[in-house]
C-alpha positions as a LaTeX table, in Angstrom:
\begin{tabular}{lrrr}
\hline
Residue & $x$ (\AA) & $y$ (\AA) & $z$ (\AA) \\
\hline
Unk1 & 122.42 & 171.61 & 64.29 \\
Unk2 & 121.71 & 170.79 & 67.89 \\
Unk3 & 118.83 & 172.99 & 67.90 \\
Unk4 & 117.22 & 171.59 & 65.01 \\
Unk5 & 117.89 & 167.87 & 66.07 \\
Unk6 & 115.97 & 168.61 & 69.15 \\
Unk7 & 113.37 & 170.25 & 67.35 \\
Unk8 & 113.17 & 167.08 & 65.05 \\
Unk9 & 112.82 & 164.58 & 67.45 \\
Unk10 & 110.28 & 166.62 & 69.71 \\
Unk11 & 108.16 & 166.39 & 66.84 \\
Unk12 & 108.68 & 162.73 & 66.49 \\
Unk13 & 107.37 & 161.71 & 70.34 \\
Unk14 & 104.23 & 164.29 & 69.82 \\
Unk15 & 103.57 & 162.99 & 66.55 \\
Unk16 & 104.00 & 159.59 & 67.85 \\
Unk17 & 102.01 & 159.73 & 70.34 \\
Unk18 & 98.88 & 161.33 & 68.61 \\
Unk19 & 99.06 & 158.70 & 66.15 \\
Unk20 & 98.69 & 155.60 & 68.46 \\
Unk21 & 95.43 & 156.97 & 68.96 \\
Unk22 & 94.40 & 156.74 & 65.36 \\
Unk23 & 92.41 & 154.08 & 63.87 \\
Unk24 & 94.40 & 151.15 & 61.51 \\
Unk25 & 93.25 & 151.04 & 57.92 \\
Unk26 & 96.04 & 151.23 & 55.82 \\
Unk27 & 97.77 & 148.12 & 54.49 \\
Unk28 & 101.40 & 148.39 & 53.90 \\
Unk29 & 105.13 & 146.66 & 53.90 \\
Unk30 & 106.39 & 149.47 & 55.75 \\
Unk31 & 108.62 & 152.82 & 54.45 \\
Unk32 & 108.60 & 155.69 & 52.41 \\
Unk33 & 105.37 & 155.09 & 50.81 \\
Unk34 & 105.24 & 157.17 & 47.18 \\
Unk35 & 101.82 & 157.17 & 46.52 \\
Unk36 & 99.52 & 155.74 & 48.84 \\
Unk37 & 96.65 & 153.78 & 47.21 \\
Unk38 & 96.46 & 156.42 & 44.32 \\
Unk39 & 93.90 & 158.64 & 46.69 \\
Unk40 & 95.36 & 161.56 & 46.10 \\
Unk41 & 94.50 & 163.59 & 43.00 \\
Unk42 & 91.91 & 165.05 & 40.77 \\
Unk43 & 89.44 & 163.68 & 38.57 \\
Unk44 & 91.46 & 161.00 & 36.11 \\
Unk45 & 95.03 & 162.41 & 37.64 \\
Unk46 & 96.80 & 160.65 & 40.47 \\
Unk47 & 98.61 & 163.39 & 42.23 \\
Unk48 & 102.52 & 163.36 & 41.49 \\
Unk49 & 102.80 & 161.15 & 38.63 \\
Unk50 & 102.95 & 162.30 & 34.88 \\
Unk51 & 100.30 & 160.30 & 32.88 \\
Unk52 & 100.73 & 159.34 & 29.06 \\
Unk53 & 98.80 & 157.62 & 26.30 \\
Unk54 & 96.29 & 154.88 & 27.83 \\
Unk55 & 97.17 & 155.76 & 31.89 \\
Unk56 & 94.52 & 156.94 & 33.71 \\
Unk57 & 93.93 & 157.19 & 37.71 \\
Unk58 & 90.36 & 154.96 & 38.49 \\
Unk59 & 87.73 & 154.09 & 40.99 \\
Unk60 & 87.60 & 150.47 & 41.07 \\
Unk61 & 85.88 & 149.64 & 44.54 \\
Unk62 & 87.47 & 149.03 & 47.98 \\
Unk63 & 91.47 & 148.53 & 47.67 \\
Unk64 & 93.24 & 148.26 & 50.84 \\
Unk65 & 92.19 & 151.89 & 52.72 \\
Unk66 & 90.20 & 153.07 & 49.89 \\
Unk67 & 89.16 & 152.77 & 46.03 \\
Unk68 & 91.25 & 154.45 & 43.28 \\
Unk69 & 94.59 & 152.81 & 41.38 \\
Unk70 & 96.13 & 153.36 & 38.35 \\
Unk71 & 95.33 & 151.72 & 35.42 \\
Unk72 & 97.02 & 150.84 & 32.06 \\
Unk73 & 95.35 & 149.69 & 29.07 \\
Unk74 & 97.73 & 149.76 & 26.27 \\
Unk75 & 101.06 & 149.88 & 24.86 \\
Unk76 & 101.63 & 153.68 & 24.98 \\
Unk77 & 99.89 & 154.04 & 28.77 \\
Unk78 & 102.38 & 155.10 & 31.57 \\
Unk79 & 102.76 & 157.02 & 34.79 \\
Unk80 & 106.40 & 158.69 & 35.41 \\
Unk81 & 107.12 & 160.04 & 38.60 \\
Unk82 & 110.06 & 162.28 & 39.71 \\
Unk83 & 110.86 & 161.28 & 43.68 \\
Unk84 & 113.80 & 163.39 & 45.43 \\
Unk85 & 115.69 & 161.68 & 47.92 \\
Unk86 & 117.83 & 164.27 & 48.86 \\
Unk87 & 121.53 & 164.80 & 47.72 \\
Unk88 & 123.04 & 161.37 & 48.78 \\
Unk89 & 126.77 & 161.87 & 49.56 \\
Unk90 & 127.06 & 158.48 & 50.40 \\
Unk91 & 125.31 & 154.86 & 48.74 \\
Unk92 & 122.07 & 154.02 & 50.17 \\
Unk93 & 120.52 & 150.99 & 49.87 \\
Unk94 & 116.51 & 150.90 & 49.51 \\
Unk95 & 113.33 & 148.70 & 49.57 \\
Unk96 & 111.47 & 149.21 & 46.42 \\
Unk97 & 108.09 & 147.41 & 46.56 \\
Unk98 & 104.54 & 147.95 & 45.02 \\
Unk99 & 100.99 & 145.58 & 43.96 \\
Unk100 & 100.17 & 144.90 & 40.66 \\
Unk101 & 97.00 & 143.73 & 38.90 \\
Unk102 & 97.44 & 141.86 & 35.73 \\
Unk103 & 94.19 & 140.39 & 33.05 \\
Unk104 & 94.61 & 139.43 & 29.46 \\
Unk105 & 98.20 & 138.51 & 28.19 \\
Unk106 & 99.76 & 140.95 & 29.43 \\
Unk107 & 102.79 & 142.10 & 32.41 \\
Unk108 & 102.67 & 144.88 & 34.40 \\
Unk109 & 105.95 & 146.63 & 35.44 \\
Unk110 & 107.07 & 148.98 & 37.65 \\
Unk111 & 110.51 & 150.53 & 36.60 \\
Unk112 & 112.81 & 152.47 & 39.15 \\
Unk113 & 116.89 & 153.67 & 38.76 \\
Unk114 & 118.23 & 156.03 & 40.54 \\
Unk115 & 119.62 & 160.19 & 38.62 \\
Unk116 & 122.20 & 163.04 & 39.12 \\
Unk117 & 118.85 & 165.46 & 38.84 \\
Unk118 & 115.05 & 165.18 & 36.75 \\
Unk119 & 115.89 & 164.43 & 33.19 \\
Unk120 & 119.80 & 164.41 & 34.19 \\
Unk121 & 122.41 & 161.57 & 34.13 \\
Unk122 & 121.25 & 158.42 & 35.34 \\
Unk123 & 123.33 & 156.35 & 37.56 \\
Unk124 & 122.08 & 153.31 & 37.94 \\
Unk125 & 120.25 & 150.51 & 35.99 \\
Unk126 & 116.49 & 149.88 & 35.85 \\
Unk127 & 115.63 & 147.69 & 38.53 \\
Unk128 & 112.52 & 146.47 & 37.34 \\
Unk129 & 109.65 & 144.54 & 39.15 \\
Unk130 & 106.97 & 142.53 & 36.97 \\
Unk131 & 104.04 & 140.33 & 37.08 \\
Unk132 & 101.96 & 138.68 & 34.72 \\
Unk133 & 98.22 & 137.42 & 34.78 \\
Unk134 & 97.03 & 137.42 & 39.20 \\
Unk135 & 94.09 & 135.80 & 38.70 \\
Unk136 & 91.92 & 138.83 & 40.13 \\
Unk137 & 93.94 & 139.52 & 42.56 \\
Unk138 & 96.99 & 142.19 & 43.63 \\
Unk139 & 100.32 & 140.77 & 44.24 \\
Unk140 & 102.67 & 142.53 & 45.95 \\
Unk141 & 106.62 & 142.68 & 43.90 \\
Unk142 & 109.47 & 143.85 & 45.96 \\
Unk143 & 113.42 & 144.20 & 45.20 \\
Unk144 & 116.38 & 145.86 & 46.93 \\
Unk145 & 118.92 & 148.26 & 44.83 \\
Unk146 & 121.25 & 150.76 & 45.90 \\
Unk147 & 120.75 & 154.83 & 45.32 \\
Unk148 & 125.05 & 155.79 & 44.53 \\
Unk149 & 126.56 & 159.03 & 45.70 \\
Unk150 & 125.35 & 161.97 & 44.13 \\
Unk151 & 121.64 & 160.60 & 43.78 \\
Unk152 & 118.67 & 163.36 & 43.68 \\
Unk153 & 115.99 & 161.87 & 42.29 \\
Unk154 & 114.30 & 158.49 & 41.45 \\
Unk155 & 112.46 & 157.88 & 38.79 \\
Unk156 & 109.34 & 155.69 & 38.98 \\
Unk157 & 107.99 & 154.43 & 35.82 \\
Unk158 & 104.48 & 152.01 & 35.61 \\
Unk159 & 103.80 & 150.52 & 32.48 \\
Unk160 & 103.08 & 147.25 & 30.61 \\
Unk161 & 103.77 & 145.01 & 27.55 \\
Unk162 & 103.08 & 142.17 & 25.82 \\
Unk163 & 99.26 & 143.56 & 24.94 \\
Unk164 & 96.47 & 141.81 & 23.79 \\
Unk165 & 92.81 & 142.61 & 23.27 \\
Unk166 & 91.24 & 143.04 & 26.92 \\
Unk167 & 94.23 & 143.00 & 28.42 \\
Unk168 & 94.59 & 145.85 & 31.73 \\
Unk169 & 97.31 & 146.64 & 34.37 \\
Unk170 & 96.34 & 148.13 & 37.97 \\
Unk171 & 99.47 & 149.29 & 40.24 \\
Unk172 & 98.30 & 150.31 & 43.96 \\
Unk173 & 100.62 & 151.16 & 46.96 \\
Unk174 & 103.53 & 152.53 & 45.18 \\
Unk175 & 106.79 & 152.26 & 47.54 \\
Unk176 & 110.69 & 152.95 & 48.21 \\
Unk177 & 112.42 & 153.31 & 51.44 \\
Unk178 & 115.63 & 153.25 & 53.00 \\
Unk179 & 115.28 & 149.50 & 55.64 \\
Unk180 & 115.73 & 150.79 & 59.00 \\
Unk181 & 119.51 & 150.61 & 59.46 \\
Unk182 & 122.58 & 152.45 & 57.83 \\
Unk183 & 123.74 & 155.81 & 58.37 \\
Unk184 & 120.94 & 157.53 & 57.21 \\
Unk185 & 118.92 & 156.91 & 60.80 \\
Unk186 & 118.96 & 158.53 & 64.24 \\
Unk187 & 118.19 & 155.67 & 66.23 \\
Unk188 & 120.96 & 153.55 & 64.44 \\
Unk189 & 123.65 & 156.29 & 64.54 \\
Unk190 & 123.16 & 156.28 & 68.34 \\
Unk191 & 123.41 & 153.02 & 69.08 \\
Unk192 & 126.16 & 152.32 & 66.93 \\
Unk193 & 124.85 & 149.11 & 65.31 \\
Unk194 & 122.04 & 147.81 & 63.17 \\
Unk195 & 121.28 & 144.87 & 65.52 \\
Unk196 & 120.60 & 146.88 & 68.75 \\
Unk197 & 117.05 & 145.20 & 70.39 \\
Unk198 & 116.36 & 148.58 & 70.88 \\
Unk199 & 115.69 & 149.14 & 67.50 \\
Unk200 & 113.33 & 146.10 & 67.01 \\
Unk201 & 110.81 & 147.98 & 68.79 \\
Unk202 & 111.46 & 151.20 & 66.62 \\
Unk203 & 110.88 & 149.19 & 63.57 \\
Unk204 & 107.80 & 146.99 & 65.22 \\
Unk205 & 106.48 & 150.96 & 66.26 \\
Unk206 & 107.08 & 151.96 & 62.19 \\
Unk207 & 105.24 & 149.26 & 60.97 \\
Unk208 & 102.02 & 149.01 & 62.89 \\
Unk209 & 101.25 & 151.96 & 63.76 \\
Unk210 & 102.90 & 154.67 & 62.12 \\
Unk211 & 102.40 & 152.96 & 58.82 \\
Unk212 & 99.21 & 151.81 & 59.47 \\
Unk213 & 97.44 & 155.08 & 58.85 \\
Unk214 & 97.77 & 157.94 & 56.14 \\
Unk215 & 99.28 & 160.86 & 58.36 \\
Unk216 & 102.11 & 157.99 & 60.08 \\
Unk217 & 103.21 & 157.01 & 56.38 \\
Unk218 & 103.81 & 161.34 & 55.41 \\
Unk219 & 105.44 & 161.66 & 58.58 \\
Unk220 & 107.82 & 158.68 & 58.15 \\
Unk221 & 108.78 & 159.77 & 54.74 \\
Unk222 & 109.51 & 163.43 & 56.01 \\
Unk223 & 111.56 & 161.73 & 58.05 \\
Unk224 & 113.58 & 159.87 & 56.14 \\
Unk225 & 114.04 & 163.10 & 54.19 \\
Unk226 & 115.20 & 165.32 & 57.15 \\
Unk227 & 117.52 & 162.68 & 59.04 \\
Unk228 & 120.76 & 161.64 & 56.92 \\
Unk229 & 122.49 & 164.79 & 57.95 \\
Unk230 & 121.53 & 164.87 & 61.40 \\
Unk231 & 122.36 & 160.61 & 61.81 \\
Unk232 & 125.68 & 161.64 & 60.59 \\
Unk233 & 126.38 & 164.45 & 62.85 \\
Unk234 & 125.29 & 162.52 & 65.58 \\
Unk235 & 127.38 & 158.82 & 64.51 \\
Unk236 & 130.69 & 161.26 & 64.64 \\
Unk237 & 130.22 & 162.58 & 68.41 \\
Unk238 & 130.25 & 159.45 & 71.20 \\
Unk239 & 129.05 & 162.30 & 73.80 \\
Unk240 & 126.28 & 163.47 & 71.78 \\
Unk241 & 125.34 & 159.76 & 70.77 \\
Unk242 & 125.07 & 159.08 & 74.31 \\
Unk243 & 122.79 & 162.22 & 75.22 \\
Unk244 & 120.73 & 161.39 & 72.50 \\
Unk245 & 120.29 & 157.49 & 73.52 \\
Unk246 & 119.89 & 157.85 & 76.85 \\
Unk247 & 117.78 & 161.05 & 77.21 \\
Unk248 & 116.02 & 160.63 & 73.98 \\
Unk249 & 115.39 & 157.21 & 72.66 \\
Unk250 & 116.00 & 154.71 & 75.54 \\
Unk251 & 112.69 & 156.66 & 76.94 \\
Unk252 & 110.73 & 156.55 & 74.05 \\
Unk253 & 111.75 & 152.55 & 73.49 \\
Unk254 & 110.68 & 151.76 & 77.06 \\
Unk255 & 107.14 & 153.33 & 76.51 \\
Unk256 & 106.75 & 151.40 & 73.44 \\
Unk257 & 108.08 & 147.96 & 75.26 \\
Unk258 & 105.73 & 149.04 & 78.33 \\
Unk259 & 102.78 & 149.38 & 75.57 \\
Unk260 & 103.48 & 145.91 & 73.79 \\
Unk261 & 103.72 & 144.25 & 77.40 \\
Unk262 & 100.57 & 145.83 & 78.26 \\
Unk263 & 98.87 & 144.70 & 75.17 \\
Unk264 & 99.86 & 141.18 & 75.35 \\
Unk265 & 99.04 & 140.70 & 78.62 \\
\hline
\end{tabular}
């Protein structure tokens, strides 16, 4: 375990520090980001999502970093995705956020609960985030809900209703993540509290820069992946929290204040 949480967190400052160096394109709220902008895939196919009846993955023109969304233009039209989130022994409470584009009389919805496995029990209810005509623009819908013990998977379901003639739903920047904080993070298990300045300037780090560009947003999600065990090993040994605060993150933070000190002045 020690081993690998060095390994980890090596490969956090590298990757860090290559991607300060990479140009800003990518709009976001911050987190785990699902499916970013919809670029990914092949011909009418968004990659990762399950497409039925009138769904379809399009090229509509410049959205945020680039052009494609998904788009719904009847009753039967959805896109289902399957998102693991590792085996959750504890509850963990999580962001779930995306844009919609509503015309005609219609509302757009994006569906999300939490499941024991794909297709298995689910254990939670639909949280469910809507909109209704944007006048030609995307609005962005966001809600918190809690993922129980013994969560797998979440399942991410984009739809409409209500249809009428013309009517069309776009969904762009599909998200859920875990808000920095709880026992699921490094940084927080170290410090021993959610409030710590210290990780301010983590989170400020997260959201303009690492989620500011394609490769930041894969890394952060493979990271929320990878560090629940490792937060928890860590939160349970004061010597190793220590090690890893002052040897490990109290450098990194004071590069990163250094760099926002720099930039403002």
């Amino acid at each position: 375990m020690g081993r690998y949480m060095r390994v980890m967190l090596a490969a956090l400052l590298i990757v860090s520090g290559f991607l300060v160096l990479l140009p800003s394109g990518y709009v976001s709220a911050g987190g785990w980001v699902d499916n970013q902008s919809f670029e990914e895939g092949e011909g009418e196919v968004p990659y990762g999502w399950n497409l039925t009846g009138n769904a379809t993955r399009v090229d509509t023109g410049p959205i945020y970093a680039g052009n494609w969304t998904a788009l719904i233009t009847g009753d039967s039209g959805m896109l289902t995705q399957w998102l693991w989130v590792g085996n959750l022994t504890l509850p963990v409470t999580y962001e779930a956020w995306g844009w919609i584009y509503v015309s005609g009389n219609v509302t757009g919805i994006i569906d999300i609960d939490f499941w024991t496995a794909v297709n298995g029990t689910q254990l939670t209810s639909t949280t469910r985030l809507s909109a209704n005509n944007t006048n030609d623009a995307y609005v962005q819908m966001a809600s918190m809900m809690q993922a129980p013990s013994r969560t797998t998977y979440a399942r991410i379901r984009l739809l409409g209703t209500g249809w009428d003639k013309g009517g069309e739903v776009r969904f762009d920047e599909i998200g859920l993540y875990p808000p920095m904080g709880g026992f699921c993070f490094i940084a927080t298990a170290a410090y021993g509290t959610e409030t710590a300045s210290q990780l301010d300037i983590l989170r400020d780090f997260r959201d303009r820069v690492l989620l500011e560009n394609a490769l930041g947003s894969r890394f952060v999600e493979a990271y929320y992946k990878v560090s629940p065990p490792l937060a928890d090993f860590i939160a349970k040994n004061d010597f190793l929290r220590a090690v890893v605060r002052e040897v490990l993150l109290d450098p990194v933070v004071n590069i990163l204040q250094w760099s926002q000190d720099l930039w403002r002045a």
